[in-house]
Every structure is written in structure tokens, then in C-alpha cells.
TIMI-2910 file (N, C-alpha, C, CB; in pm, 1 decimal, decimal comma, always signed):
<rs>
+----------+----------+----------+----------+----------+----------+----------+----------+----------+----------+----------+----------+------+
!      n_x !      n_y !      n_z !     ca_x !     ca_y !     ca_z !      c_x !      c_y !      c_z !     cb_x !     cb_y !     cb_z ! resn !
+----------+----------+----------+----------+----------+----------+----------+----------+----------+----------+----------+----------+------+
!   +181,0 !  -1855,8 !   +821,6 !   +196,8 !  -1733,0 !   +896,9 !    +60,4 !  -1669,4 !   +917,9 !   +292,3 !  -1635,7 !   +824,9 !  Unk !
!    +22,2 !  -1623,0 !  +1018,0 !    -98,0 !  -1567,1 !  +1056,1 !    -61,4 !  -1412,7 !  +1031,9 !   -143,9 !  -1610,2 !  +1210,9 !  Unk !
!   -185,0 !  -1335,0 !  +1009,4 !   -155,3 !  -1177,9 !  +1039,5 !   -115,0 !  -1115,3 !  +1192,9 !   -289,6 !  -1103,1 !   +999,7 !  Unk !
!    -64,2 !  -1070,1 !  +1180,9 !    +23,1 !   -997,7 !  +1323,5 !    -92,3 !   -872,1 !  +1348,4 !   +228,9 !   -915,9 !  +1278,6 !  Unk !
!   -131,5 !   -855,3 !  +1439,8 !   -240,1 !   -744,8 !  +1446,0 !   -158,7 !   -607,5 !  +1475,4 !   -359,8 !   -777,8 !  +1573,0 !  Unk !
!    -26,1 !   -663,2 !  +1533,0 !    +27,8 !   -517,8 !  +1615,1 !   +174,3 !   -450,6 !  +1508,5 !   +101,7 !   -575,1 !  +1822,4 !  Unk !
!   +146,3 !   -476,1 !  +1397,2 !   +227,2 !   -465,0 !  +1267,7 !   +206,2 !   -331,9 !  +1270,8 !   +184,0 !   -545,0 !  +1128,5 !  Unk !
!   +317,2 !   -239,8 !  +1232,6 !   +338,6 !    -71,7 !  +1201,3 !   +183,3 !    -59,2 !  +1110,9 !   +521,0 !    -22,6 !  +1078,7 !  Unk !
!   +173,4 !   -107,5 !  +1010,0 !    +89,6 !    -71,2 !   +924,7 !    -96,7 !   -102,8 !   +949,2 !   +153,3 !   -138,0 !   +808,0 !  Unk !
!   -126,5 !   -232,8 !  +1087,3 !   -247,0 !   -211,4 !  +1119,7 !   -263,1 !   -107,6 !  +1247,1 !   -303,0 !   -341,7 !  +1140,1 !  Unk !
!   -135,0 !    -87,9 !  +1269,6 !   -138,5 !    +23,9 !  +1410,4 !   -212,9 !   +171,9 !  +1317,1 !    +81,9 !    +70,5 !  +1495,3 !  Unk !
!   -135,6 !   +195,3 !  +1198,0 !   -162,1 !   +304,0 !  +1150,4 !   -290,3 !   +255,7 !  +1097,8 !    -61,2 !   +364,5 !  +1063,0 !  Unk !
!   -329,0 !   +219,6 !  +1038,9 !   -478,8 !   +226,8 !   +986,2 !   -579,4 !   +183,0 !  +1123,4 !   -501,8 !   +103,7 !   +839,6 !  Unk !
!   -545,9 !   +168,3 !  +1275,2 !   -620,1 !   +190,4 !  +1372,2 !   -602,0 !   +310,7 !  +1455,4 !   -614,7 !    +91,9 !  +1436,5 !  Unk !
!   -465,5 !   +397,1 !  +1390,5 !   -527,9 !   +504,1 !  +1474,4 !   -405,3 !   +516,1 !  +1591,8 !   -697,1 !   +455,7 !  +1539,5 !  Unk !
!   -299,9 !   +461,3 !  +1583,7 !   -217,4 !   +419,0 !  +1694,0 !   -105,1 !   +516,0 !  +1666,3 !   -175,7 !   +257,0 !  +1697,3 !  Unk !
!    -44,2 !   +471,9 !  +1520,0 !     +5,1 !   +608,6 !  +1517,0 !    +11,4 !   +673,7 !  +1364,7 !   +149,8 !   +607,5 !  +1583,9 !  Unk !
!    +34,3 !   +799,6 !  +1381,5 !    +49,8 !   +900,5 !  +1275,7 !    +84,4 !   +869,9 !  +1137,2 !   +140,3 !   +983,2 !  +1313,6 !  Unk !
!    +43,8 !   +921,0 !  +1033,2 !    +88,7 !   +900,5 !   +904,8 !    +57,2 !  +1038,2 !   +819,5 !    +18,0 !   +768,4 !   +845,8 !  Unk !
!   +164,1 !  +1049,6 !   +681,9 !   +138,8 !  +1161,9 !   +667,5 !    +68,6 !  +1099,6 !   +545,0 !   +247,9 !  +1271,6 !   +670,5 !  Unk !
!    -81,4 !  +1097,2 !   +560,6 !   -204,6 !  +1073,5 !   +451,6 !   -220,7 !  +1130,4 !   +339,0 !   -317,6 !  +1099,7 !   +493,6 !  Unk !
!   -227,8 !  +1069,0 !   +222,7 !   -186,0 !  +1108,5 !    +59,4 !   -345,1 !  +1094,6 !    +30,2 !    -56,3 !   +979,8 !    -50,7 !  Unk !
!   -398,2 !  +1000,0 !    +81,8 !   -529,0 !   +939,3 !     -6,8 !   -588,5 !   +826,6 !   +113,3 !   -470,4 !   +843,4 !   -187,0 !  Unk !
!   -729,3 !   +817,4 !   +131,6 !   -766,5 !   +757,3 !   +188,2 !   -927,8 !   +724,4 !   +101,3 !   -741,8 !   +812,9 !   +316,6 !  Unk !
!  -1002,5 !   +595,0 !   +183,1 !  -1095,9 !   +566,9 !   +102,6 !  -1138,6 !   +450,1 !   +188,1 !  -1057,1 !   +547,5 !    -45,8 !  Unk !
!  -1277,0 !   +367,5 !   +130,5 !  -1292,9 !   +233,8 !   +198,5 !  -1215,8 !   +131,6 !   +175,9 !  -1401,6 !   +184,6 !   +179,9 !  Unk !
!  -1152,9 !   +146,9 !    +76,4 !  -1050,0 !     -4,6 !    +78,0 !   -891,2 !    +42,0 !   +114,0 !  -1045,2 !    -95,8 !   -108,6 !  Unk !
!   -846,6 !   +173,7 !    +80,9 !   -723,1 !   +153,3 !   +114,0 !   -625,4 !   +336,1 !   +198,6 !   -660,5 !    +84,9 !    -56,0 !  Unk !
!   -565,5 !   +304,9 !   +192,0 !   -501,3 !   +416,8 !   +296,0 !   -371,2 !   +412,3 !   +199,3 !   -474,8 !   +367,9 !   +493,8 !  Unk !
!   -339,4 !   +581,0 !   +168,7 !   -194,0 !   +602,6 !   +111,3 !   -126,7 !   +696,4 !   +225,0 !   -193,5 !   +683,1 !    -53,8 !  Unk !
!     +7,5 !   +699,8 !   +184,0 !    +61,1 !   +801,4 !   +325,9 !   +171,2 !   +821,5 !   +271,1 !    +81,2 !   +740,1 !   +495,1 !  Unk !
!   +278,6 !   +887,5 !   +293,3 !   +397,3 !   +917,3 !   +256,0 !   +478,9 !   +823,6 !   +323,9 !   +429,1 !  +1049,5 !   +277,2 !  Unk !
!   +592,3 !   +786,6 !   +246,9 !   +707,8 !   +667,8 !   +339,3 !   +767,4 !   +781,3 !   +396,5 !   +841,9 !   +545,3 !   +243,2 !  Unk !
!   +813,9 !   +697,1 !   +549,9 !   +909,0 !   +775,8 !   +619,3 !  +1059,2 !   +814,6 !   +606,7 !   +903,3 !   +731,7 !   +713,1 !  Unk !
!  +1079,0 !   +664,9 !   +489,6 !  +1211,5 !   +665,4 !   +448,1 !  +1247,6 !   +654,8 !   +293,1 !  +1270,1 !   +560,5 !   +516,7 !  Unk !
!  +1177,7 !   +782,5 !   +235,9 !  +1146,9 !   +772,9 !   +119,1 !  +1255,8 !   +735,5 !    -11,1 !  +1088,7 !   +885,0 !   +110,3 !  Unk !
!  +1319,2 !   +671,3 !    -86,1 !  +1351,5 !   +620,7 !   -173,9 !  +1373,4 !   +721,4 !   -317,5 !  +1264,2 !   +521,6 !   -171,7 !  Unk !
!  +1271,2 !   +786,9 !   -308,4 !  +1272,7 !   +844,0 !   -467,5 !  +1166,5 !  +1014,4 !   -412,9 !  +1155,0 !   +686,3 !   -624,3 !  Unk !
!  +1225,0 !  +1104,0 !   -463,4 !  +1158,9 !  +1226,9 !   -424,5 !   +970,1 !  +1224,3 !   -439,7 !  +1233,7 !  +1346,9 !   -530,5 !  Unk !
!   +912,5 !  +1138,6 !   -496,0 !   +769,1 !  +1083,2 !   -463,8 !   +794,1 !   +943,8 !   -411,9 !   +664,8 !  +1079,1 !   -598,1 !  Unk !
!   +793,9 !   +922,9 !   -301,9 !   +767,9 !   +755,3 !   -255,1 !   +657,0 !   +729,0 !   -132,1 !   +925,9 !   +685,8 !   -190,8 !  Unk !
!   +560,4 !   +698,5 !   -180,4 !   +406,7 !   +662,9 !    -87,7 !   +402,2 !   +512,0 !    -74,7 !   +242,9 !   +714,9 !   -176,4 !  Unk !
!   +334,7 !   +461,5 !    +41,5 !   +258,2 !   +330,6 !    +26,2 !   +135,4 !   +339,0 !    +42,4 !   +292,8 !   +233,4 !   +106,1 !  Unk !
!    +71,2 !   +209,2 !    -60,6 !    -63,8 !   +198,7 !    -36,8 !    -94,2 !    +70,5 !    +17,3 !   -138,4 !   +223,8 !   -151,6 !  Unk !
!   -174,7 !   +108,0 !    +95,8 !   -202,0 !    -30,3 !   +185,5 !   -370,0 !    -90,0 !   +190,4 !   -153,9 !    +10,4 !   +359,7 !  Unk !
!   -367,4 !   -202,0 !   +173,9 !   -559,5 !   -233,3 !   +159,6 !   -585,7 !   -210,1 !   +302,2 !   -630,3 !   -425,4 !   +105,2 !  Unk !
!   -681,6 !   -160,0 !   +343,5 !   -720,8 !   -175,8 !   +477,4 !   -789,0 !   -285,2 !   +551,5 !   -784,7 !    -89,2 !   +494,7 !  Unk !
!   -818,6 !   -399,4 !   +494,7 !   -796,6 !   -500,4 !   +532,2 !   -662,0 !   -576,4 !   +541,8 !   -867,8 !   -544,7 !   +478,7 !  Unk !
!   -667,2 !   -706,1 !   +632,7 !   -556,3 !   -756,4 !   +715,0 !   -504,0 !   -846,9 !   +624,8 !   -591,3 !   -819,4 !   +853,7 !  Unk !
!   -404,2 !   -831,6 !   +536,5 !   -336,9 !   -900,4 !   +424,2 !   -211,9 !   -902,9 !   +441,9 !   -357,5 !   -849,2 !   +301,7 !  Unk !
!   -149,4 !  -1064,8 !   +470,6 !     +3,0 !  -1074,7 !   +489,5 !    +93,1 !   -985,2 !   +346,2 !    +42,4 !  -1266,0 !   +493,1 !  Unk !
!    +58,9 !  -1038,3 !   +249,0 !   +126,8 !  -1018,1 !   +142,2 !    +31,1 !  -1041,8 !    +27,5 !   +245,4 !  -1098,7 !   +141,5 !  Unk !
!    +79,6 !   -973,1 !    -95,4 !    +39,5 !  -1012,8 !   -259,7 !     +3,6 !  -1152,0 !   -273,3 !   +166,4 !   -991,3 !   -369,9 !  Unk !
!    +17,9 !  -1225,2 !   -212,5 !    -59,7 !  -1370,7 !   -266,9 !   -152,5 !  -1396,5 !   -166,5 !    +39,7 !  -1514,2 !   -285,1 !  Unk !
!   -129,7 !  -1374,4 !    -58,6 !   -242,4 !  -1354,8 !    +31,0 !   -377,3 !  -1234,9 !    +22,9 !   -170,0 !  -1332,9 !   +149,6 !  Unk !
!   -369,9 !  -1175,7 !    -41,0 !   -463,6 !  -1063,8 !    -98,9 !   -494,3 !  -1107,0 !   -231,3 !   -399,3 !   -914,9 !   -103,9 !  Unk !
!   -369,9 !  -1144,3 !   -351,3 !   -467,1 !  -1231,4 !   -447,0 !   -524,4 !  -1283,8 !   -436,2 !   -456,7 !  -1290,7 !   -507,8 !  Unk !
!   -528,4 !  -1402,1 !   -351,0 !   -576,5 !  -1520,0 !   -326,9 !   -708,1 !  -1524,8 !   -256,8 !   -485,1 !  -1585,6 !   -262,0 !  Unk !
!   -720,3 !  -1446,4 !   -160,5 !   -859,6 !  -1430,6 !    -27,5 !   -925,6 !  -1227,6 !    -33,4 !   -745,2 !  -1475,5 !   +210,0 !  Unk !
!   -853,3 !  -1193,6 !   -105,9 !   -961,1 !  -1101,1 !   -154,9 !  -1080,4 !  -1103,7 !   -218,1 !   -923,0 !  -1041,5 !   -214,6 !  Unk !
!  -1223,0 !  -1084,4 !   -163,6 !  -1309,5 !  -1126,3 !   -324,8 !  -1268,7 !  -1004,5 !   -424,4 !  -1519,5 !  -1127,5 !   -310,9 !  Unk !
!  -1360,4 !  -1028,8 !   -537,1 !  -1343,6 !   -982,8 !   -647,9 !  -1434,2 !   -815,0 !   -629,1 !  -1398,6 !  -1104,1 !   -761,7 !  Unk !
!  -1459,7 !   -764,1 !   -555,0 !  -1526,3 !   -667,8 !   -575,2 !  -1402,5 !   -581,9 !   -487,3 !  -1690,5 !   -679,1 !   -531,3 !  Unk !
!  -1370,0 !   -653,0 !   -355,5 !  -1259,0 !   -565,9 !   -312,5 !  -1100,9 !   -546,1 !   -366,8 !  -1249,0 !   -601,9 !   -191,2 !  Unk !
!  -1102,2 !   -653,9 !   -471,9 !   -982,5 !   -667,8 !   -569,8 !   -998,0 !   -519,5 !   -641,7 !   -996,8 !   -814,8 !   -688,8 !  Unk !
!  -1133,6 !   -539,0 !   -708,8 !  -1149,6 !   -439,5 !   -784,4 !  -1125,6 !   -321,6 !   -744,3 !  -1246,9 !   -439,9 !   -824,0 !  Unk !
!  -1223,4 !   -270,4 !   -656,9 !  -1143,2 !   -114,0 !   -569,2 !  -1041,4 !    -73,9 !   -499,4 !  -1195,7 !    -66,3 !   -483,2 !  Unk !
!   -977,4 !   -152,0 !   -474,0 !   -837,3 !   -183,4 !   -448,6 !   -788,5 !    -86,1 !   -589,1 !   -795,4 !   -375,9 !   -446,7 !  Unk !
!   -777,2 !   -195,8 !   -723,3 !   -676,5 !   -139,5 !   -825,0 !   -734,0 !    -32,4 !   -852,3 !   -642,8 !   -215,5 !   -949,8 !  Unk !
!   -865,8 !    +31,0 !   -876,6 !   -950,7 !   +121,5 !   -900,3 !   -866,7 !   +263,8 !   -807,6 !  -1112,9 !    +61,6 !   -849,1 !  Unk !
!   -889,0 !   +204,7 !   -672,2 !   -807,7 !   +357,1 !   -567,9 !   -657,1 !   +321,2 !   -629,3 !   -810,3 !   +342,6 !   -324,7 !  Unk !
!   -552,1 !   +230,6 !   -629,7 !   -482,5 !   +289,5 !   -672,8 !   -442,0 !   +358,1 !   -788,6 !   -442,3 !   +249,0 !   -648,7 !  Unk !
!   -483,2 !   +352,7 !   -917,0 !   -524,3 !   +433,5 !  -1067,0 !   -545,4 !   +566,5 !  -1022,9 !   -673,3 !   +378,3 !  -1154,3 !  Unk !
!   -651,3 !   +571,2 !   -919,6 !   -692,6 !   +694,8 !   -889,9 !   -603,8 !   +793,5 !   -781,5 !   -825,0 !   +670,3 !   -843,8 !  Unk !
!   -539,3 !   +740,0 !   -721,1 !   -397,7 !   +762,8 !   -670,6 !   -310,8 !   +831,1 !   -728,9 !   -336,4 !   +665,0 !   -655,3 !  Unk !
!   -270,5 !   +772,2 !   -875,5 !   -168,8 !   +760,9 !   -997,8 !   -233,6 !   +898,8 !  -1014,1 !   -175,2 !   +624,0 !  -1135,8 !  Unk !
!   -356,3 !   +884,3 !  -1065,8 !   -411,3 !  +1030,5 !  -1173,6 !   -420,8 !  +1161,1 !  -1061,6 !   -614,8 !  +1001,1 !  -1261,8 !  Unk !
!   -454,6 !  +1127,0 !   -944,1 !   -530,9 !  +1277,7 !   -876,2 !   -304,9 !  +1319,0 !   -860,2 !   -694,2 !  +1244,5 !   -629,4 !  Unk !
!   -192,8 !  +1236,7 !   -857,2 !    -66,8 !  +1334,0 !   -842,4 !    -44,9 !  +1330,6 !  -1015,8 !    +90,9 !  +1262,0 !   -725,2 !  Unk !
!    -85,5 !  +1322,3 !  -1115,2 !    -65,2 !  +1364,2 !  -1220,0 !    +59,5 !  +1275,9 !  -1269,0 !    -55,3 !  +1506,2 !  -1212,2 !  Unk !
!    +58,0 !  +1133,0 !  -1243,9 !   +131,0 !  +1070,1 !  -1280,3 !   +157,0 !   +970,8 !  -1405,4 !   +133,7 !  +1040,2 !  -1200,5 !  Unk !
!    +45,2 !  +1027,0 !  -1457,6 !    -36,0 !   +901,5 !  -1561,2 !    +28,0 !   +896,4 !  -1668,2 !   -191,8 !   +922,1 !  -1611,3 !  Unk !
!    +70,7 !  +1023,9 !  -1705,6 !   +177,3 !  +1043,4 !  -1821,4 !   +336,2 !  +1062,7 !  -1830,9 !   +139,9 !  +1145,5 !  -1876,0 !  Unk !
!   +342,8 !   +998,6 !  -1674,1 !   +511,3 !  +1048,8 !  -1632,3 !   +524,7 !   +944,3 !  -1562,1 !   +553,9 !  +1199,5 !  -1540,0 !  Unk !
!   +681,3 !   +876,6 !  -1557,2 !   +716,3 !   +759,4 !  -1506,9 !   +749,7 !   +745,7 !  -1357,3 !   +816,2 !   +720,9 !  -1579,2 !  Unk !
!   +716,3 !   +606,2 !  -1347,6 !   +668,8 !   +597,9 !  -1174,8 !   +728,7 !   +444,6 !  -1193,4 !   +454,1 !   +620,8 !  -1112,1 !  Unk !
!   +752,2 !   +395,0 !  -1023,0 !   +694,0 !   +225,2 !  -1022,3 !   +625,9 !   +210,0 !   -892,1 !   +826,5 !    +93,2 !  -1030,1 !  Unk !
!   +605,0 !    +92,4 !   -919,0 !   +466,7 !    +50,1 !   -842,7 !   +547,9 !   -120,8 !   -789,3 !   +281,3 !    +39,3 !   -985,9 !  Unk !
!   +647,8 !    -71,2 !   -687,3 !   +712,8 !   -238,2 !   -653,3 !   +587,4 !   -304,4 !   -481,3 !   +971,7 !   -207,2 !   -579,9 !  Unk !
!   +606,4 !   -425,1 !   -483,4 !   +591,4 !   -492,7 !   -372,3 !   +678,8 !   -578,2 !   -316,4 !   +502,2 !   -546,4 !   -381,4 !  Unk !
!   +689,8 !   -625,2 !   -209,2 !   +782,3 !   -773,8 !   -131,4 !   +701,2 !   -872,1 !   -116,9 !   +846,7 !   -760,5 !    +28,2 !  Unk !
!   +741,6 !   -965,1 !   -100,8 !   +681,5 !  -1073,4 !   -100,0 !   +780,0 !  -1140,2 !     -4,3 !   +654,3 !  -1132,7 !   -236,9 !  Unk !
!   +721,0 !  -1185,2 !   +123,9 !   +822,2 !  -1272,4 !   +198,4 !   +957,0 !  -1184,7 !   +246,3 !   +869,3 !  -1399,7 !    +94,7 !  Unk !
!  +1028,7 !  -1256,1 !   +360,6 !  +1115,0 !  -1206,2 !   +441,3 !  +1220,2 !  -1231,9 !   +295,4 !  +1137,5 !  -1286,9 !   +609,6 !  Unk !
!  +1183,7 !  -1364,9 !   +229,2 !  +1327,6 !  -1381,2 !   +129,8 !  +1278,2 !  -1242,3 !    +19,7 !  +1345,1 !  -1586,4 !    +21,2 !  Unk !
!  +1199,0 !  -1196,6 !    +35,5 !  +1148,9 !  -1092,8 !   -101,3 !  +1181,6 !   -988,9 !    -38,2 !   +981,8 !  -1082,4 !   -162,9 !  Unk !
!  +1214,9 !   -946,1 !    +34,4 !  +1228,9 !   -818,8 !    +65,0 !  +1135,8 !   -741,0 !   +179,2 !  +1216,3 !   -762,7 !    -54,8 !  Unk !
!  +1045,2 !   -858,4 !   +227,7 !   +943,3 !   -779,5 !   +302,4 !   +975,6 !   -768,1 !   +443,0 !   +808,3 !   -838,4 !   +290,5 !  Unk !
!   +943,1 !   -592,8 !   +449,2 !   +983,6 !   -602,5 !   +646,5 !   +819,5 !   -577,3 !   +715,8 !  +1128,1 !   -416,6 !   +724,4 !  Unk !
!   +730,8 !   -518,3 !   +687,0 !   +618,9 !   -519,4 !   +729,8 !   +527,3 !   -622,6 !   +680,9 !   +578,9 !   -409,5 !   +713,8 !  Unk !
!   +465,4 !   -752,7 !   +755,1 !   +383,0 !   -813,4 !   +715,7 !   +267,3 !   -779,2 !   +729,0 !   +395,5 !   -899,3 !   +743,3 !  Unk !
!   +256,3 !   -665,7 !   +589,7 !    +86,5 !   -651,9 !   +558,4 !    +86,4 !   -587,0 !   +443,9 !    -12,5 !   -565,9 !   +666,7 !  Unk !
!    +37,0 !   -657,2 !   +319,2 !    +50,4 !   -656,7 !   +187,3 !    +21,0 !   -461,2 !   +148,4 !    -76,3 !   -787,7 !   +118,0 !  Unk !
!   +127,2 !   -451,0 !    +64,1 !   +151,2 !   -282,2 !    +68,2 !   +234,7 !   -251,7 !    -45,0 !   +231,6 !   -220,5 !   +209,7 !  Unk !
!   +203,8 !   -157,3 !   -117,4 !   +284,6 !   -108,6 !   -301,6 !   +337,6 !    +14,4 !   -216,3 !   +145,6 !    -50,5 !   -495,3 !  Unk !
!   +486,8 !    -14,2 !   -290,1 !   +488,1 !   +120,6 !   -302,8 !   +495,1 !   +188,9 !   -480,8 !   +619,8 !   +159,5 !   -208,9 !  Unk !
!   +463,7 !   +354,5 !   -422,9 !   +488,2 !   +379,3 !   -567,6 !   +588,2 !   +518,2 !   -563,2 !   +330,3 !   +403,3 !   -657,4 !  Unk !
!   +665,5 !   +484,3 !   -653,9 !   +778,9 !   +555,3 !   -655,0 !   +742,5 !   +656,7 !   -772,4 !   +910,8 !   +463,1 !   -674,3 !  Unk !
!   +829,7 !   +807,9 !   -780,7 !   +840,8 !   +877,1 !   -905,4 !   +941,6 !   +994,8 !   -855,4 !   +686,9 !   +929,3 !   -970,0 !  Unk !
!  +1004,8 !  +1031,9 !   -916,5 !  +1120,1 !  +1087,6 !   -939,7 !  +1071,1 !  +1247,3 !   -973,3 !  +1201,5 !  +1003,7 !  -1058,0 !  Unk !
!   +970,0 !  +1259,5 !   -914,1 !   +889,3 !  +1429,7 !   -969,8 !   +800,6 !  +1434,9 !   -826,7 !   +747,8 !  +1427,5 !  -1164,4 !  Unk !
+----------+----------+----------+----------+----------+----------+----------+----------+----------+----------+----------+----------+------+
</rs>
């Protein structure tokens, strides 16, 4: 599978359309889901062009791996989540659950 350029999620990190922005940075973009799940539910998305979690494991180097997990930690701490329970799911594949192909967490919390 190749990356789809015209995917909801590279439209929004070009500017195409609107998001309601939680956190932004050089590696990744947070925003509020539109169809939120849990009374905190955001995605974070790398801003580079990543089908999915094994495709970003895999062809990320190691420095953008790193700030990657780095912004999201820092995500976690600036809503005061660090000491209060959250999750942090992904999809993987159409059989995993995935409807946007472009590797993306969400993180859920109930506060």
C-alpha cells in the first residue's frame, strides 16, 4: 500500500481543512477527535507520511522516533494526565480497525 496524499489527516496537517489543535510541534500535530469516544479523546499524528505503526516503526529514523514519543509524554503532562488514567490505542490495517491511512494514537481519558 502506498501513502494516499489526499487522506483526512494529510489534508489537515496541509492546511486543507480545520482541526481543533491541542498541541502542535515539528514532528507531530494533536487536535481534538470529531467523534470523540471518551470525554478527553485527541489524536496524535506524526507529521510525516506514515501508513500505520509498523510503517513508522519500521522507516522512521531514530531521532524522529524519539520526538515523536518525547511530544507525545509531553502531550500526557502539559493536560495533567500523568497521574490519572488514560489510553493511548492505535489500528493497524483495515482488519485492525483502521479507517484513516496515516499512522495516528489516540488518547483517551475520562476527565
Amino acid at each position: 500500500m502506498n501513502y494516499d496524499k489526499e487522506n483526512i489527516f494529510a489534508k489537515i496537517l496541509n492546511g486543507e481543512i480545520p482541526c481543533d489543535k491541542v498541541f502542535e510541534n515539528d514532528y507531530v500535530l494533536s487536535f481534538k477527535d470529531i467523534n470523540p469516544k471518551a470525554k478527553t479523546h485527541l489524536l496524535i499524528i506524526p507529521k510525516e507520511p506514515f501508513i500505520d505503526i509498523s510503517d513508522f516503526l519500521q522507516n522512521a529514523d531514530k531521532l524522529y522516533l524519539s520526538n515523536f514519543w518525547a511530544s507525545v509524554d509531553e502531550i500526557i503532562n502539559n493536560l495533567g494526565f500523568r497521574d490519572q488514567g488514560f489510553q493511548i490505542k492505535t489500528h493497524k490495517g483495515k482488519d485492525g480497525g483502521q479507517e484513516v491511512f496515516h499512522f495516528h494514537l489516540h488518547l483517551l481519558a475520562n476527565v
